[in-house]
C-alpha positions in Angstrom: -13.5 -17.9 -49.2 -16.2 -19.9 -48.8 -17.7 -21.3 -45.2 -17.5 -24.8 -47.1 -14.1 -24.1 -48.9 -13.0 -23.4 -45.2 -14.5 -26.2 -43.8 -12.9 -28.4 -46.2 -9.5 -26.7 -45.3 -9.5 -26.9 -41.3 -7.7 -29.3 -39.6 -9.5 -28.8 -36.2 -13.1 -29.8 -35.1 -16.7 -28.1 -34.8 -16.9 -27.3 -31.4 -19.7 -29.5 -29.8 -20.6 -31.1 -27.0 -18.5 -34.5 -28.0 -15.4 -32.1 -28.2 -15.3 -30.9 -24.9 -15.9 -34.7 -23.0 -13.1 -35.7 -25.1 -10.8 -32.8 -24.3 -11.5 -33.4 -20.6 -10.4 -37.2 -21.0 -7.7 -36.4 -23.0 -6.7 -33.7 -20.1 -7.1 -36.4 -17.8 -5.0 -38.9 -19.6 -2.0 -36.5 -19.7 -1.9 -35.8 -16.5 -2.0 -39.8 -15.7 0.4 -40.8 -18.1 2.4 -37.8 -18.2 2.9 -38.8 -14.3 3.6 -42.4 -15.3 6.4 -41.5 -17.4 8.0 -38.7 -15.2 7.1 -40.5 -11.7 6.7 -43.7 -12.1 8.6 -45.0 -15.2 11.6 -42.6 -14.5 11.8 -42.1 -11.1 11.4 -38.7 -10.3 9.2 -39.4 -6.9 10.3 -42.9 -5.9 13.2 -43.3 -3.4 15.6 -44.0 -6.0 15.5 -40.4 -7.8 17.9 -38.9 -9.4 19.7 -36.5 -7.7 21.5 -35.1 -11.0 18.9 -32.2 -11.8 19.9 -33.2 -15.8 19.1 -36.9 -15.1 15.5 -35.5 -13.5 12.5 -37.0 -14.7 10.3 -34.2 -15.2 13.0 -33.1 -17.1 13.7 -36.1 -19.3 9.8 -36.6 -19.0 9.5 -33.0 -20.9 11.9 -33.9 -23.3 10.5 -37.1 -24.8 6.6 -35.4 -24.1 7.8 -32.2 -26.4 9.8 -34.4 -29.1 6.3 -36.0 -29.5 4.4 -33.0 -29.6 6.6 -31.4 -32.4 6.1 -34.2 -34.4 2.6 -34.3 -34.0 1.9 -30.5 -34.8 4.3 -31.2 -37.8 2.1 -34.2 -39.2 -1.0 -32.1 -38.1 0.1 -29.2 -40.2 1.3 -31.2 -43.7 -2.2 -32.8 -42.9 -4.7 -32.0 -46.0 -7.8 -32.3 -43.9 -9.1 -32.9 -40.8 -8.2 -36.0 -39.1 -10.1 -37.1 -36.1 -7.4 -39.5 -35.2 -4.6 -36.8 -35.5 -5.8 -34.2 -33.6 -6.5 -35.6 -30.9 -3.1 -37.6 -30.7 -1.3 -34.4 -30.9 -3.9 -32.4 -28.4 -3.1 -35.6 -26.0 0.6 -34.9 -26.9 -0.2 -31.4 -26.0 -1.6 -32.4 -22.5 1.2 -34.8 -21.6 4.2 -32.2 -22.6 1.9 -29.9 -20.3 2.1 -31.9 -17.3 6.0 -32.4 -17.4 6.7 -29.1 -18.1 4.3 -27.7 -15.2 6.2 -29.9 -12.9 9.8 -29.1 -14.2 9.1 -25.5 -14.1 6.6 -25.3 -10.4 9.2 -28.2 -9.0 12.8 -28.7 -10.9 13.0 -25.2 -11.4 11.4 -24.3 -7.8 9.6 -21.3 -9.0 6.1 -23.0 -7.0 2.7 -23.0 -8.2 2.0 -19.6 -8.1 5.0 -18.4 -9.7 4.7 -21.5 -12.1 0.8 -20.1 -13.1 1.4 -16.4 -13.2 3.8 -17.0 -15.9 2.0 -19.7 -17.8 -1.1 -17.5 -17.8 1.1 -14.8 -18.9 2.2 -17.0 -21.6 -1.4 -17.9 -22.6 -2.5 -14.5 -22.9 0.8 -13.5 -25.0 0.3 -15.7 -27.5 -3.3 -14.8 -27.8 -2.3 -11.4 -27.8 0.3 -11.9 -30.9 -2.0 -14.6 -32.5 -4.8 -11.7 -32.7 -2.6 -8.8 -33.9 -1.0 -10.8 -36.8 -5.0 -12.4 -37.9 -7.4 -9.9 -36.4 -8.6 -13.1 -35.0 -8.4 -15.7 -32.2 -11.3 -17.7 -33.4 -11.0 -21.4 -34.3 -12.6 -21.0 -37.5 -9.6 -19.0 -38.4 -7.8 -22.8 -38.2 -7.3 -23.3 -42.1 -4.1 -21.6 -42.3 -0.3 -22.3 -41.6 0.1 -19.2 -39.2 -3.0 -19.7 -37.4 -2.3 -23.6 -36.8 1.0 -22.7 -35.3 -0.1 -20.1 -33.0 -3.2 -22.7 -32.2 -0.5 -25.3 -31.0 1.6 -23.0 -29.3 -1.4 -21.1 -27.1 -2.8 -24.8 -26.8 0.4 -26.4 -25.1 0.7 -23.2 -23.0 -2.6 -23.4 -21.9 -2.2 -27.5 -20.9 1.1 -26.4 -19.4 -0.8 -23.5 -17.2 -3.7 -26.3 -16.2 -1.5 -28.6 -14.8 0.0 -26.0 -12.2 -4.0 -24.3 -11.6 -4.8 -28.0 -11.2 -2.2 -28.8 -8.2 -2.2 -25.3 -6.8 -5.9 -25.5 -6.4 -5.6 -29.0 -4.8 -2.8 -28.5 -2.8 -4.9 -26.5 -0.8 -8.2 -27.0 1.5 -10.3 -28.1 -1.2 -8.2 -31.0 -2.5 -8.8 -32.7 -5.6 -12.5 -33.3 -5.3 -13.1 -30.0 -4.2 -11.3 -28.5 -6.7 -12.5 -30.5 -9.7 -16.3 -29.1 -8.2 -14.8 -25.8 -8.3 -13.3 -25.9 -11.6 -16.5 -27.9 -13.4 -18.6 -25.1 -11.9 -16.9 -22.6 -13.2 -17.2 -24.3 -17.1 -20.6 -24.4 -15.9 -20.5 -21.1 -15.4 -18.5 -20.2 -19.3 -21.2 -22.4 -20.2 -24.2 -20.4 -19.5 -22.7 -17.3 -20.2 -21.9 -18.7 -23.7 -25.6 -19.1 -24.6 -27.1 -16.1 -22.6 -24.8 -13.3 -24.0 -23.3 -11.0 -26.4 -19.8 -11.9 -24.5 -16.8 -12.9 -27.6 -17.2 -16.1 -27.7 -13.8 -17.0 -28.9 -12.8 -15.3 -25.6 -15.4 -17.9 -23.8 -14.2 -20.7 -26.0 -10.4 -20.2 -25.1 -11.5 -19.5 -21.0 -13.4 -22.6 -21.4 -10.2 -24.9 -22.7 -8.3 -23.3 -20.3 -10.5 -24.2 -17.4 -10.4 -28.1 -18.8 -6.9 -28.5 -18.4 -7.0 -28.0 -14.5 -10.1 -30.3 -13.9 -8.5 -33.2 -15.9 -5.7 -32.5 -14.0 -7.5 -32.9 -10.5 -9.5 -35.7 -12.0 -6.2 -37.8 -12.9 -4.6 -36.6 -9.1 -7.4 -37.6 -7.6 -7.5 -41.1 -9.7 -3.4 -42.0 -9.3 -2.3 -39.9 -6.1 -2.5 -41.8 -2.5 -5.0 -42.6 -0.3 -2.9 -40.6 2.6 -3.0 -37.6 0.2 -6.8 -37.9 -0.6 -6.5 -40.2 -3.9 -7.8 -43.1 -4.9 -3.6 -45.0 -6.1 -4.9 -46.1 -9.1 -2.7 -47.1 -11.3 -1.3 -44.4 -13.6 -0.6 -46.9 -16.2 -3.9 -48.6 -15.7 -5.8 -45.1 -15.3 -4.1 -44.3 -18.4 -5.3 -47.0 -20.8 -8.8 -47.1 -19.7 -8.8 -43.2 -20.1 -7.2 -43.8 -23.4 -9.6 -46.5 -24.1 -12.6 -44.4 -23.8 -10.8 -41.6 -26.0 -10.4 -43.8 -28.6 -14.3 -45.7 -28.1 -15.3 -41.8 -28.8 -13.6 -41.7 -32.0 -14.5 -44.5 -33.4 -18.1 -44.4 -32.9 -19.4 -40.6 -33.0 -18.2 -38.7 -36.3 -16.7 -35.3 -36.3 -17.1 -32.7 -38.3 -14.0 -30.3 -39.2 -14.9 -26.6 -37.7 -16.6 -23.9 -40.2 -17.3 -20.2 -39.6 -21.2 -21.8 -39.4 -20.6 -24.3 -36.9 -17.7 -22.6 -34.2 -17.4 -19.3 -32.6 -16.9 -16.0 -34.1 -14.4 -13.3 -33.2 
């Protein structure tokens, strides 16, 4: 098969520069607006919460967030091509089901955020694990076929689940959510580097590197919609959201993207 045959086949973009500031607004915007919905819109840390751990609203939250997200990856695999517009609804969809299901499983649940990231990254790596033994590959410019697009979705909504409970572990410490944004953007700057100075798999560096943006936009929305008392700037979530979303969308519409091709995204 040829690299243009492929390219004409996957669904996912070429791995640039413009990819990863849109993935990091996109991680931000599901942590605002998955936080609207759960908090805000249905309750779950105003004084009127539900007590009724089946009427929680992480737990509706993650329901509605994961219906989306289904249909999404559905559309996103009967898809013919890539669609700029499509993937990056369903990686938001990704990010928002992430955020409701971190705080469902670290907070309805009760299993904390270590507990809550141990087994997420455990999760992340599984899938990765499975993903490679059934392809002989992890690499995005594997993307062009049915199997490897569901195992793409499912270590994608993992990995956003796993960010969002790095993101407030990290913060709900000393460093807070400045501090831990620093942390977290230093250590893509880190991936970074590493990427272009050595002989390290760069799918492995690829997938570390999406990982890592999952807890910064999480400490970036924190940070934009938590309160002033608790080091935030109380934003908005719904305003944060649409100016976020905004900004996604102002990407879009004005850079093009190219689908991903063995020439043009990581090997291994």
């Amino acid at each position: 098969m040829t690299d243009e045959y492929k390219a004409a086949l996957a669904k996912v973009p070429a791995v640039t520069l413009l990819f990863w500031i849109i993935k990091i607004l996109a991680t931000t915007f599901g942590e605002t607006a998955g936080d609207a919905v759960s908090m805000s819109w249905l309750g779950e840390t105003t004084s009127d919460a539900p007590t009724s751990f089946w009427q929680g609203g992480y737990l509706i939250g993650t329901a509605i967030f994961l219906s989306l997200l289904a249909v999404m990856v559905f559309l996103q695999i009967r898809a013919k091509r890539f669609n700029p517009w499509l993937y990056w609804t369903t990686i938001i969809a990704s990010t928002t089901a992430g955020t409701t299901m971190a705080d469902f499983a670290t907070r309805s649940i009760g299993i904390g955020y270590p507990g809550g990231s141990i087994l997420l990254l455990a999760l992340v790596l599984l899938s990765l694990f499975v993903w490679y033994r059934a392809l002989g590959t992890i690499s995005v410019n594997s993307v062009h076929e049915q199997k490897a697009e569901l195992y793409y979705w499912l270590t994608i909504t993992f990995s956003q689940t796993l960010g969002t409970a790095l993101g407030d572990w990290i913060a709900d410490g000393p460093l807070g959510y400045l501090g831990s944004a620093v942390v977290f953007g230093g250590l893509l700057a880190i991936i970074a580097l590493v990427y272009y100075r050595s002989a390290i798999n760069h799918a492995a560096l690829f997938w570390a590197a999406f990982i890592l943006t999952r807890p910064l936009g999480a400490v970036v929305g924190d940070f934009l919609d938590k309160p002033l008392s608790k080091g935030g700037l109380e934003l908005s979530r719904v305003g944060a959201s649409l100016v976020l979303g905004l900004a996604i969308a102002t990407l879009i519409a004005l850079f093009r993207q190219q689908a991903a091709s063995s020439s043009t995204t990581e090997a291994g």
